[in-house]
C-alpha positions as CSV (number, residue, x, y, z in Angstrom):
1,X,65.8,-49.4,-51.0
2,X,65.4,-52.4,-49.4
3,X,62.2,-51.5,-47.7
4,X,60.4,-51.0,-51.2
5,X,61.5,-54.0,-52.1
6,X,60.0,-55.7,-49.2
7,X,57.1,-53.3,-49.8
8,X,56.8,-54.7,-53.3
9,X,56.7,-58.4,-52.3
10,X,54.1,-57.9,-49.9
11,X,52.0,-56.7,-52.7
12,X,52.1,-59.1,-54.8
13,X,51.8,-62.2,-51.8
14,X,48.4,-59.7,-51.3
15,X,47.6,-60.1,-55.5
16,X,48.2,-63.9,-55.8
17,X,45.7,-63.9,-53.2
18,X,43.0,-61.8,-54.2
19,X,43.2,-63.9,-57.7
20,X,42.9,-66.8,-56.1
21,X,39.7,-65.4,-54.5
22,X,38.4,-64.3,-57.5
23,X,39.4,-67.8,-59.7
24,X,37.4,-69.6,-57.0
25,X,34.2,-67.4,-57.0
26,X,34.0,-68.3,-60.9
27,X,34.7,-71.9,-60.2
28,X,31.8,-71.8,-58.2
29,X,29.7,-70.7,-61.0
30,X,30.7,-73.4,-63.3
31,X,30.1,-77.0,-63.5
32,X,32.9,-79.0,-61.4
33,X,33.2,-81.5,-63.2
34,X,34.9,-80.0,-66.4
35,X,37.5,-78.1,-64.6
36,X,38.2,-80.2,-61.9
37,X,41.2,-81.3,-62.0
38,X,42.6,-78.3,-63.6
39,X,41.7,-76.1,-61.1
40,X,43.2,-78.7,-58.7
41,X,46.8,-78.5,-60.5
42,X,46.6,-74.8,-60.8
43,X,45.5,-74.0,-57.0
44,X,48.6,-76.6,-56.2
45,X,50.6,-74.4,-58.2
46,X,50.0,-71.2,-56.8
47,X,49.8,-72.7,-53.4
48,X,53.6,-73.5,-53.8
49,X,54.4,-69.7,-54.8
50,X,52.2,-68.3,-51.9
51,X,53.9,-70.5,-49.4
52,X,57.5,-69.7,-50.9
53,X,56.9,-66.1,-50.6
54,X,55.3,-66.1,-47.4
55,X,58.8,-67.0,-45.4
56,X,60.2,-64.3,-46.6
57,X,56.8,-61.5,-46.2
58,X,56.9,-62.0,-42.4
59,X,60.5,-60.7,-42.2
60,X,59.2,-58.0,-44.6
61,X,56.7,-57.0,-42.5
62,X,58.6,-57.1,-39.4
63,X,60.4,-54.6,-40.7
64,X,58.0,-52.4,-42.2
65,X,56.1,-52.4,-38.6
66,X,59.5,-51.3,-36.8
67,X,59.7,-48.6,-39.8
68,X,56.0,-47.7,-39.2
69,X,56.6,-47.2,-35.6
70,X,59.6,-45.4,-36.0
71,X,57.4,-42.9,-38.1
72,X,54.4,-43.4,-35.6
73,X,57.1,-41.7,-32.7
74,X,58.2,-38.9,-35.1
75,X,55.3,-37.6,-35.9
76,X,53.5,-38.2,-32.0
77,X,57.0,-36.1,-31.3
78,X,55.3,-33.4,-34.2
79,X,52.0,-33.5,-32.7
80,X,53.3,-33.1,-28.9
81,X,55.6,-29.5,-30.0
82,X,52.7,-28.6,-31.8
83,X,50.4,-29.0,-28.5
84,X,52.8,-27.1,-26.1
85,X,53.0,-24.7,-28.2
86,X,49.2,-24.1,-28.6
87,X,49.1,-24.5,-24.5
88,X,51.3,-21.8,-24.7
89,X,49.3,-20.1,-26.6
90,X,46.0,-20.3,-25.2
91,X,47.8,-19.7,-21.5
92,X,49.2,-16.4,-23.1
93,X,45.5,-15.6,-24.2
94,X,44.3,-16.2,-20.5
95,X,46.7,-14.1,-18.7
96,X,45.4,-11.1,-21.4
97,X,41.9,-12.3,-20.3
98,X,42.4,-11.6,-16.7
99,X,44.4,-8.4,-17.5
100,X,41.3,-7.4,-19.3
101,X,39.1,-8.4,-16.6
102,X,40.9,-6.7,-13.8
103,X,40.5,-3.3,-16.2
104,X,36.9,-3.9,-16.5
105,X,36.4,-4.1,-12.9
106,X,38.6,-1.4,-11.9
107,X,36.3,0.6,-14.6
108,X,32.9,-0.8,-12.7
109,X,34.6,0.3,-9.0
110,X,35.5,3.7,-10.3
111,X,31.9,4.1,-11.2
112,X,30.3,2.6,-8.5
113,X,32.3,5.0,-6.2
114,X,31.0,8.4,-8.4
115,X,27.4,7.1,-7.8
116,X,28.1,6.7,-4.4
117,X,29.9,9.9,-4.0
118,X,26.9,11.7,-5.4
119,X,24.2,9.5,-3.2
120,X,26.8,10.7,-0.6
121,X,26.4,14.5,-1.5
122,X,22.9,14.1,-1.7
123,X,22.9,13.2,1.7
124,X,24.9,15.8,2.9
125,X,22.9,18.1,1.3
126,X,19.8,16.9,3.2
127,X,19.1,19.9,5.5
128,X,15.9,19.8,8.6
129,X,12.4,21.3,7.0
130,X,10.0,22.5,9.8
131,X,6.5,21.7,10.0
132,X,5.3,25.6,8.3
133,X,6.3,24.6,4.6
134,X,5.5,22.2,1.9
135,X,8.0,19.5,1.1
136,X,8.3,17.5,-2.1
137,X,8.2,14.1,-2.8
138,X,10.8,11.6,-1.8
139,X,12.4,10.7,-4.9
140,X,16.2,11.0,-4.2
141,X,16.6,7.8,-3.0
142,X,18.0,8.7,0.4
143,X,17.0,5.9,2.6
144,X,14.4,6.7,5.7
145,X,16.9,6.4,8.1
146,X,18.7,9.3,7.2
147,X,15.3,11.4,6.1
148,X,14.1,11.0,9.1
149,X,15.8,11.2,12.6
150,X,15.1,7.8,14.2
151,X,17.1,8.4,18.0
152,X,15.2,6.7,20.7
153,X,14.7,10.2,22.2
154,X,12.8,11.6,18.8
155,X,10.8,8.7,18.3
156,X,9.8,9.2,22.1
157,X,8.8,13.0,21.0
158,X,7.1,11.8,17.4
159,X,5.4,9.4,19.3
160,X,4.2,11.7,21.9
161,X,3.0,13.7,19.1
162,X,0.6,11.4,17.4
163,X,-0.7,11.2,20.9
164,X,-1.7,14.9,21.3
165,X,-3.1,14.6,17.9
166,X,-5.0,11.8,19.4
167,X,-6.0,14.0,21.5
168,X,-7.0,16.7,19.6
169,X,-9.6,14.2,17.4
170,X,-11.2,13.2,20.5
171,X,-12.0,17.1,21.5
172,X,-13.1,17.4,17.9
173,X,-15.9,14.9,18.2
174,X,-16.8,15.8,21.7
175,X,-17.8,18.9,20.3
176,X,-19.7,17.9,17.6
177,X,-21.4,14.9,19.5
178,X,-22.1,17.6,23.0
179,X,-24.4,19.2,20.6
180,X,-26.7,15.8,20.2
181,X,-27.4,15.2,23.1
182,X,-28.0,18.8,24.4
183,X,-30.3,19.8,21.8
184,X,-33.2,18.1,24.0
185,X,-33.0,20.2,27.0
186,X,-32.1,22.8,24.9
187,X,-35.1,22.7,22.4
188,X,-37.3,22.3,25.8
189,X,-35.6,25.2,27.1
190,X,-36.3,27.9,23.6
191,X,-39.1,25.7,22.5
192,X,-37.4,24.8,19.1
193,X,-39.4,23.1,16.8
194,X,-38.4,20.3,14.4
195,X,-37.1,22.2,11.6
196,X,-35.3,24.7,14.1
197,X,-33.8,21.4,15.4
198,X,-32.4,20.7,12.1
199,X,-31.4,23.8,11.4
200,X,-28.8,24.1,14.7
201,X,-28.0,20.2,13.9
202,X,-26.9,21.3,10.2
203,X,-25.3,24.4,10.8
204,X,-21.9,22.7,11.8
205,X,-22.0,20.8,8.7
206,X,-22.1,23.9,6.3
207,X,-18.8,24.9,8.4
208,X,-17.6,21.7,8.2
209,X,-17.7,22.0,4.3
210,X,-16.8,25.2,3.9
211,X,-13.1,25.0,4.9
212,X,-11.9,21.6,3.9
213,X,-10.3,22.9,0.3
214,X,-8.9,26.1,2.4
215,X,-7.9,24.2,5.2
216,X,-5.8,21.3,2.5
217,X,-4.4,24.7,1.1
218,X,-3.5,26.9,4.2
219,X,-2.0,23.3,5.2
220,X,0.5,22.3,2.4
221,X,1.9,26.4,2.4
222,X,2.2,27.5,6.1
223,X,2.6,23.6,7.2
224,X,-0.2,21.6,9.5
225,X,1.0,22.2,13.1
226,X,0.1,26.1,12.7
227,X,-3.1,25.7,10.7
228,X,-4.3,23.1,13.4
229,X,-3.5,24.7,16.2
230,X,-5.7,28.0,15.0
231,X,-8.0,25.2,14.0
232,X,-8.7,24.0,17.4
233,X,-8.9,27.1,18.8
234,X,-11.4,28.5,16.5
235,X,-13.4,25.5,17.1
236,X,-13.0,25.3,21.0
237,X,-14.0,28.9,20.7
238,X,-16.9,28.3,19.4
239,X,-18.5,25.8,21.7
240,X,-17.6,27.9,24.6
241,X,-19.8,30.9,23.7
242,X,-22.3,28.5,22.3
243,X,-24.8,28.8,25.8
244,X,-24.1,33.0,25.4
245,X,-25.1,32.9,21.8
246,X,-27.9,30.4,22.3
247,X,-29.7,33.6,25.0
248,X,-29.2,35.8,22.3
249,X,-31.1,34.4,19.3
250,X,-31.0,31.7,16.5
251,X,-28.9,33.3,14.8
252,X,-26.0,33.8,17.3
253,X,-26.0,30.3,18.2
254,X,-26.1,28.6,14.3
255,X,-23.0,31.4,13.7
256,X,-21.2,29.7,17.3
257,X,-21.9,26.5,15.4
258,X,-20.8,27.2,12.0
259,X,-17.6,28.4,13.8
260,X,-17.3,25.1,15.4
261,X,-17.6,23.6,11.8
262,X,-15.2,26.0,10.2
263,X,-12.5,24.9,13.0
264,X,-13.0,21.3,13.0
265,X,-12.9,21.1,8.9
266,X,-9.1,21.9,8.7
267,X,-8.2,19.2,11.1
268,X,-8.0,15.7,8.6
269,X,-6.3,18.3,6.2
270,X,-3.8,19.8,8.6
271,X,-3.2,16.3,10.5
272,X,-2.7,14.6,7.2
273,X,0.2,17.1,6.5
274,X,2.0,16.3,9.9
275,X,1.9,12.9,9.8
276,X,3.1,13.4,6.2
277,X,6.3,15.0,7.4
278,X,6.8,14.0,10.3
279,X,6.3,10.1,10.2
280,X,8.3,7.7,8.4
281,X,6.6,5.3,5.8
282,X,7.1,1.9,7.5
283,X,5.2,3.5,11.0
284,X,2.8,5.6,8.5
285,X,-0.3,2.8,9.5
286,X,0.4,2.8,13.1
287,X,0.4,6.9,13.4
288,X,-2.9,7.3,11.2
289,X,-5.0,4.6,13.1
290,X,-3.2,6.4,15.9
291,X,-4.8,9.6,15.3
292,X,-8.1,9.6,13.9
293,X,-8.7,6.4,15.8
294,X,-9.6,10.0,18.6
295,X,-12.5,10.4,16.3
296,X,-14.0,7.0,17.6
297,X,-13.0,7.7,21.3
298,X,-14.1,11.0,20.8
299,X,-17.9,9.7,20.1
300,X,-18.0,7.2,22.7
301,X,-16.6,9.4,25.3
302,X,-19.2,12.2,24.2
303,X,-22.0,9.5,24.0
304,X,-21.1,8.8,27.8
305,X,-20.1,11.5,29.9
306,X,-22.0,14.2,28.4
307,X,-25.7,13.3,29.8
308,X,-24.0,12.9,33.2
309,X,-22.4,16.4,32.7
310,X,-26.3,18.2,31.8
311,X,-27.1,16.0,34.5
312,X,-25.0,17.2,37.4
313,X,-23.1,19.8,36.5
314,X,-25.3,22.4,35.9
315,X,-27.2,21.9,32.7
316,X,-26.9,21.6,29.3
317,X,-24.4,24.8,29.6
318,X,-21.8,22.9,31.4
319,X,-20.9,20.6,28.5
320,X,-20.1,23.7,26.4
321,X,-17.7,25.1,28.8
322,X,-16.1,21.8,29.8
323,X,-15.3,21.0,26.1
324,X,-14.8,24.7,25.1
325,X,-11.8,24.8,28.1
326,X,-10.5,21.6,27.4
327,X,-9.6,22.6,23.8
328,X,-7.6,25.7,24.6
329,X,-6.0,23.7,27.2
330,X,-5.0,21.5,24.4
331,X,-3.9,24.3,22.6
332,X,-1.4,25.4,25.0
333,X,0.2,22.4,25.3
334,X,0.5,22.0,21.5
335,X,2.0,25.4,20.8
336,X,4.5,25.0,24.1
337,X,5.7,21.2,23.1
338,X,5.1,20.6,19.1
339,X,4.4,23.2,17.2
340,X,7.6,24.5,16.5
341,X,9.5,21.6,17.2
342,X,11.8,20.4,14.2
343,X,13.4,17.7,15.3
344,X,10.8,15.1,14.4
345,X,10.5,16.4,11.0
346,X,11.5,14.9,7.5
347,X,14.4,16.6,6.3
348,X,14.6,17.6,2.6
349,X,17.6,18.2,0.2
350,X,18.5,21.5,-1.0
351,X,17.0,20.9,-4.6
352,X,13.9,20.4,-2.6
353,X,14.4,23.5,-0.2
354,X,15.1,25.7,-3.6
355,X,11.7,23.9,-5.6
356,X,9.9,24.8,-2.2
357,X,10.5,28.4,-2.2
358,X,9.4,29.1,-5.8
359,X,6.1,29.0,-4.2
360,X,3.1,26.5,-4.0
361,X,1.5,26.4,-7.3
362,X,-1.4,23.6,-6.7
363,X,-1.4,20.9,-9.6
364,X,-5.2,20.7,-9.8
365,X,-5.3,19.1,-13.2
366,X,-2.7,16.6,-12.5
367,X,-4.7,15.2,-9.7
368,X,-7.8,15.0,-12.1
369,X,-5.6,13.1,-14.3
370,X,-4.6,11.1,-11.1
371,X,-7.1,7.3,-11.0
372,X,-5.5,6.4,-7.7
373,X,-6.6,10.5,-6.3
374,X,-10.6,9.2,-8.1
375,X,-10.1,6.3,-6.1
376,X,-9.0,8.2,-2.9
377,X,-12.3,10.3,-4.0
378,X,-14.7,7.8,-4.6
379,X,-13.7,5.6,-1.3
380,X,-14.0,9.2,1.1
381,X,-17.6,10.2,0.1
382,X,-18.7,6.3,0.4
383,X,-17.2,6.1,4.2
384,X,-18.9,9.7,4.9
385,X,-22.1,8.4,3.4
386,X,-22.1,5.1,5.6
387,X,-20.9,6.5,8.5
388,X,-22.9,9.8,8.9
389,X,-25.8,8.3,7.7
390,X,-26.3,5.6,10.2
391,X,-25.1,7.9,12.8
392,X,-27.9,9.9,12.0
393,X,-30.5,7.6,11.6
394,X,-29.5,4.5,14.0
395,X,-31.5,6.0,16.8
396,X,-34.7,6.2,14.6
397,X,-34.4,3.1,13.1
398,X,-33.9,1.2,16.6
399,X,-36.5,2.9,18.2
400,X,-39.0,2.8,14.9
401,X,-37.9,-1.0,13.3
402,X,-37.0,-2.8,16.6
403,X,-39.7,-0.9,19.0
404,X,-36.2,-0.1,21.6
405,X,-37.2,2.6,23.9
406,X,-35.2,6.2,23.9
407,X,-32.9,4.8,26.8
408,X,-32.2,1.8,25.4
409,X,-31.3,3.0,22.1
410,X,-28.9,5.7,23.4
411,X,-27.0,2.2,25.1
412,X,-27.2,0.2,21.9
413,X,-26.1,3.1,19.6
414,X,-22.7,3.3,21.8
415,X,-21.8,-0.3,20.8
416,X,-20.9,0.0,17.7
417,X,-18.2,2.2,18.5
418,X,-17.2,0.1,21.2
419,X,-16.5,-2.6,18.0
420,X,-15.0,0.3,16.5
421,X,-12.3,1.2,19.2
422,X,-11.8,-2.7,19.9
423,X,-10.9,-3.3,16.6
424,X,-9.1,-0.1,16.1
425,X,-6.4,-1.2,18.5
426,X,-5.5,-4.5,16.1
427,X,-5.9,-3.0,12.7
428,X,-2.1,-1.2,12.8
429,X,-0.5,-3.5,14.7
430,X,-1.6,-6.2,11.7
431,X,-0.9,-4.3,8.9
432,X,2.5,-3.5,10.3
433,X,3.0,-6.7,10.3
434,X,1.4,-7.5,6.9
435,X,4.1,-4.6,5.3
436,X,6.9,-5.0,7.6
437,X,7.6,-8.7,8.1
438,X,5.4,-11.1,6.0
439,X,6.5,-9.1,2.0
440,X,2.9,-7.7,1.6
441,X,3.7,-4.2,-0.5
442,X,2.0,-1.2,0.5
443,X,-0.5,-1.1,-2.0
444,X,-1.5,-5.0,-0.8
445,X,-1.8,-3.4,2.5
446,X,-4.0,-0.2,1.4
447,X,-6.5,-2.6,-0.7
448,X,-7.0,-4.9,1.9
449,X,-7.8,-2.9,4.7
450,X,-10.1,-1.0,2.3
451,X,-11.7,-4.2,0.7
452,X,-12.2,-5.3,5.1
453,X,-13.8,-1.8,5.5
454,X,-16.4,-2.0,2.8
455,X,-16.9,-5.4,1.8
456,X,-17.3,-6.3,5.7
457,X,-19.9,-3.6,6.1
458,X,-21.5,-4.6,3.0
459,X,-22.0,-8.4,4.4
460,X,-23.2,-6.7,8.4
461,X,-25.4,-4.6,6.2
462,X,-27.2,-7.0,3.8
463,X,-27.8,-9.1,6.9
464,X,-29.7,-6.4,8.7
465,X,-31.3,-5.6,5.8
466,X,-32.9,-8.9,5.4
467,X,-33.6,-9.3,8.7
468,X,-35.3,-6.5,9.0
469,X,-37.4,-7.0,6.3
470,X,-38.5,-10.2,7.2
471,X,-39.5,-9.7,10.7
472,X,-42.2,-6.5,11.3
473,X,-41.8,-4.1,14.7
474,X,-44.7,-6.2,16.1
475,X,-42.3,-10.0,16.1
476,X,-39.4,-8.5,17.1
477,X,-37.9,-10.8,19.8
478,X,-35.3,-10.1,21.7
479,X,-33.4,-12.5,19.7
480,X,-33.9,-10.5,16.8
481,X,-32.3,-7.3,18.9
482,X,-29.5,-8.9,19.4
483,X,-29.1,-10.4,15.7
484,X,-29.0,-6.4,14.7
485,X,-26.7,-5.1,16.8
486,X,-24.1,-8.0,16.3
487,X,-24.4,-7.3,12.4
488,X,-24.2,-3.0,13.1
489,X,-21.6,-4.0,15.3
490,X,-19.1,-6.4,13.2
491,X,-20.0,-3.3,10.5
492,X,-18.3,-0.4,12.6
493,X,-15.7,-3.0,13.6
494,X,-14.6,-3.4,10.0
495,X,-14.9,0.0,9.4
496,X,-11.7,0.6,11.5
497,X,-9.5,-0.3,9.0
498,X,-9.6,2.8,6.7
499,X,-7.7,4.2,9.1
500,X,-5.0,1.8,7.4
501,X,-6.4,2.3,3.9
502,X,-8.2,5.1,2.8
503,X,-6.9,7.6,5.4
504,X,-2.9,6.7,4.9
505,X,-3.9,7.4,1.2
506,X,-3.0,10.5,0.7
507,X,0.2,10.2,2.0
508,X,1.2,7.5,0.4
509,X,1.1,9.5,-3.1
510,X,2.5,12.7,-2.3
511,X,3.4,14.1,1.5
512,X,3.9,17.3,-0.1
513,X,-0.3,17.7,-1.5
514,X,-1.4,15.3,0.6
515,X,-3.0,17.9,2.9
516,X,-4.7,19.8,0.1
517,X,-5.8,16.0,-1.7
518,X,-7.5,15.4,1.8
519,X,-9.1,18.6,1.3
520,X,-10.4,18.1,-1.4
521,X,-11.6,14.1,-1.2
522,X,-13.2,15.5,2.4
523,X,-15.1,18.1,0.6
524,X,-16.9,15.1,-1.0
525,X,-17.0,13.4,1.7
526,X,-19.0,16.0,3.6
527,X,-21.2,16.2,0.3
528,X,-21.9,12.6,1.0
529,X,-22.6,13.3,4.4
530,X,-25.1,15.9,3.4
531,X,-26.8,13.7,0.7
532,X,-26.8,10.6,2.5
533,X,-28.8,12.2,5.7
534,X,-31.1,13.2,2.7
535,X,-31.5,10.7,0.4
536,X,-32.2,8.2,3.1
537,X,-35.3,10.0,4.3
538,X,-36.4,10.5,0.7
539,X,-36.0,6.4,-0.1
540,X,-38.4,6.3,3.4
541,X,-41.0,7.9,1.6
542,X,-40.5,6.3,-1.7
543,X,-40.4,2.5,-0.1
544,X,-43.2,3.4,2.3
545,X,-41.1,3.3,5.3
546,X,-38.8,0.1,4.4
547,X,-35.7,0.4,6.5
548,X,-34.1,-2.3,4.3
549,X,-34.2,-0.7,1.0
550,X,-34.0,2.8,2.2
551,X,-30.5,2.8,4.7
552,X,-29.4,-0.4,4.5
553,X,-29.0,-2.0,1.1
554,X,-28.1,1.1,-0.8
555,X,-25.1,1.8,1.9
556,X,-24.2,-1.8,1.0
557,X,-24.4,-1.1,-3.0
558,X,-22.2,1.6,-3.0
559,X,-19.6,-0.2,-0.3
560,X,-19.1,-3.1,-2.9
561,X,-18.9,-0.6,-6.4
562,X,-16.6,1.6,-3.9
563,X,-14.3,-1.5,-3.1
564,X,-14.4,-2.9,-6.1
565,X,-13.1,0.5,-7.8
566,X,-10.4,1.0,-5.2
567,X,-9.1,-2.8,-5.9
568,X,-8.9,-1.7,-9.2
569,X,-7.3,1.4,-9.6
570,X,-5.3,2.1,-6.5
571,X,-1.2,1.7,-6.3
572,X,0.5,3.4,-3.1
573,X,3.6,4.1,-5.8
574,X,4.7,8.0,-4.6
575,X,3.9,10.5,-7.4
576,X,5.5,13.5,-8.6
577,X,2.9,15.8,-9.4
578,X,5.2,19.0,-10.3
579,X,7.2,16.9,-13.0
């Protein structure tokens, strides 16, 4: 009670106060002088009052402060029950948290350990394939290491492998190159004329085409280490009975030939289906620039040692039976070391094995439906075109254009392969690196190398081309000779590298049609091979005799549209063609 009343004082002192205020305000608004001294006597007045009271409001409010405080510290005392309970609380709600966390995880471990109980079965389940069967693609997501067998001791046998199919690409263009250069004692020998020439020359090429499409097939069913093996024989074969066939008629000897074509045209197929199975993806560029890298040796080597052979080994017969021997040679030591030899091979799953034996229905319309196969098809008949062409026609055109004599020319047409060979031996070890350690993906790598094949040949070309046409036969300098062949032979150089592009193609979408995709994209490419040999005699004619506009220019045309196409539409993504 005594605190109201305290409580009550203080409000009026504070009332007094605030009239005073407001009687002083008025005051203010007023004249002075008429309420001068009143307001003096009244303000006096309440002065007194305000003063009386004010001894006994500070006791007041001393008191009311220690009552305030005393309230202050019961209710802080409120406030700090009410917090430790909520602490409680909310400490209570965390260890549920982390209960429910710890079951979450538990639920995420349990899972990840099914998945990788059943990548684990898969693995198991991963059984050796040998080379005489198709295998399907790679989409289990076993890792390389454990599709492949990667022991020092097997890479030493895969290795040694790639090497005899080195081998075998050289002997393949031995024996079409022996027949080149021994067509001119031959033709003196029967007294050929031109078109007889032409008709021996083209005779391989009608093999050649004949057997690419069966070859992809025979390939991707019965496996590529048979089908090459009977390949090489067939081929080898036919060059040795060439000289026997050549006594007997025209006839015999363009059947020998065609036999030789009929051999060598299931090679790319059957060699694309080893490497396929046989060669893990990260080593894929190294063992394809490998291989047909032989081609390139193969030419050179023929180019060298086969006029020293007619020479002094007894004729123009001697190169047949050289190269005919040395192929079934190769043959024995294939069938004896590699042929059946599983150990190197990619090992499928038993899904795979049990999709394999249903039989090998071809997917033709899914490869039409394929743009990266139309890329694959467009890039092969442009490489056959530029490459067969000018091997045809670079003798002619040095010994027409730059006035080089018939010796000479046979030394300058071996340089560009040299360039070829050189650069062969960088491309893989470069584009290992490019995929291996600096991030480039594998369809970087494949449209790059492509892009350096054709767009570099398309540059070497357009020089010639416009050297050519601004300098007649009759100015040629010797400065100009040498102009030429740097141009031919920083073209050839860049041509190496679709070994690394266009030629690891076919693997890269599907190891299991990739024999029978060659096939068919080869089977183009010997159309272009056909047509270019053509079409560049027929632009002679048309352009009265312009070597610029007639073999060089439109080889560089179609090497830009056939880059520029392959930039645009290739990706090295695997594809499942039976889904």
């Amino acid at each position: 009670d005594d605190d109201d009343d305290d409580v009550n004082d203080l409000t009026r002192n504070w009332k007094i106060t605030h009239t005073l205020h407001v009687v002083n305000f008025k005051l203010s608004r007023t004249p002075r002088a008429m309420f001068a001294s009143t307001s003096n006597q009244t303000m006096m007045i309440r002065a007194n009052k305000t003063a009386a009271r004010s001894s006994s409001s500070s006791s007041s409010s001393s008191r009311i402060q220690n009552k305030v405080t005393f309230r202050k510290r019961q209710q802080l005392s409120k406030n700090n029950a009410t917090s430790s309970e909520f602490s409680s609380r909310v400490i209570d709600s965390s260890f549920h948290l982390k209960r429910e966390k710890e079951a979450s995880v538990a639920a995420t471990t349990t899972t990840t350990t099914k998945a990788s109980n059943n990548n684990n079965n898969k693995r198991q389940n991963v059984i050796a394939k040998a080379g005489g069967g198709s295998i399907a693609e790679d989409t289990s997501g076993i890792p390389e290491s454990e599709r492949f067998d990667m022991s020092e001791g097997t890479n030493k046998k895969r290795w040694g492998m790639v090497f005899a199919l080195f081998v075998a690409f050289v002997l393949c263009n031995l024996d079409k190159v022996n027949m080149s250069v021994a067509i001119v004692p031959m033709a003196k020998s029967f007294g050929w004329t031109a078109t007889q020439k032409g008709l021996v020359a083209s005779a391989f090429f009608w093999g050649y085409a004949f057997t690419q499409i069966p070859g992809g097939w025979l390939s991707s069913k019965y496996g590529g280490k048979a089908v090459l093996f009977y390949g090489v024989i067939l081929w080898s074969l036919g060059t040795l009975i060439a000289p026997w066939c050549a006594t007997l008629g025209m006839a015999p000897l363009l059947a020998s030939r065609f036999l030789v074509g009929l051999g060598e045209g299931v090679a790319p197929s059957a060699a694309t289906g080893i490497l396929a199975k046989t060669i893990p993806p990260s080593q894929r560029s190294k063992a394809v620039t490998a291989t047909f890298g032989g081609l390139d040796v193969g030419s050179l080597l023929g180019l060298l040692i086969a006029p020293p052979i007619i020479l002094f080994l007894g004729g123009w017969q001697a190169v047949f039976y050289l190269f005919g021997f040395l192929g079934f040679a190769w043959g024995a030591w294939w069938w004896l070391g590699f042929a059946n030899d599983k150990s190197v091979d990619m090992k499928e799953t038993a899904a795979e094995t049990a999709k394999a034996a249903g039989g090998l229905n071809i997917p033709w319309g899914k490869f039409a439906k394929s743009k990266e196969f139309w890329a694959l098809m467009v890039a092969h008949f442009t490489w056959n075109y530029f490459s067969y062409g000018l091997l045809a026609w670079l003798p002619s055109f040095l010994s027409s254009a730059l006035n080089v004599s018939l010796a000479k020319s046979s030394f300058l047409s071996i340089l560009p392969y040299l360039s070829t060979v050189a650069v062969t031996t960088l491309v893989a070890p470069i584009t290992d690196s490019l995929e291996n350690k600096n991030g480039f993906s594998r369809t970087d790598v494949r449209k790059l190398s492509q892009t350096l094949c054709f767009g570099g040949g398309a540059v070497a070309l357009s020089t010639v081309g416009f050297i050519v046409s601004k300098t007649p036969a009759a100015a040629v300098t010797n400065t100009t000779i040498v102009m030429v062949m740097s141009a031919l032979a920083f073209c050839f150089g860049m041509g190496a590298w679709v070994r690394t592009g266009l030629f690891c193609g076919h693997q890269d979408l599907s190891p299991k049609y990739a024999s029978i995709m060659l096939g068919v994209t080869n089977t183009a490419a010997a159309i272009g091979s056909l047509l270019s040999t053509f079409f560049i005699g027929y632009f002679m004619e048309v352009t009265n005799g312009s070597w610029a506009w007639s073999l060089f220019y439109p080889i560089a045309i179609l090497q830009v549209a056939s880059a520029l196409i392959f930039s645009a539409l290739w990706k090295s993504t695997p594809i499942d063609f039976d889904a």
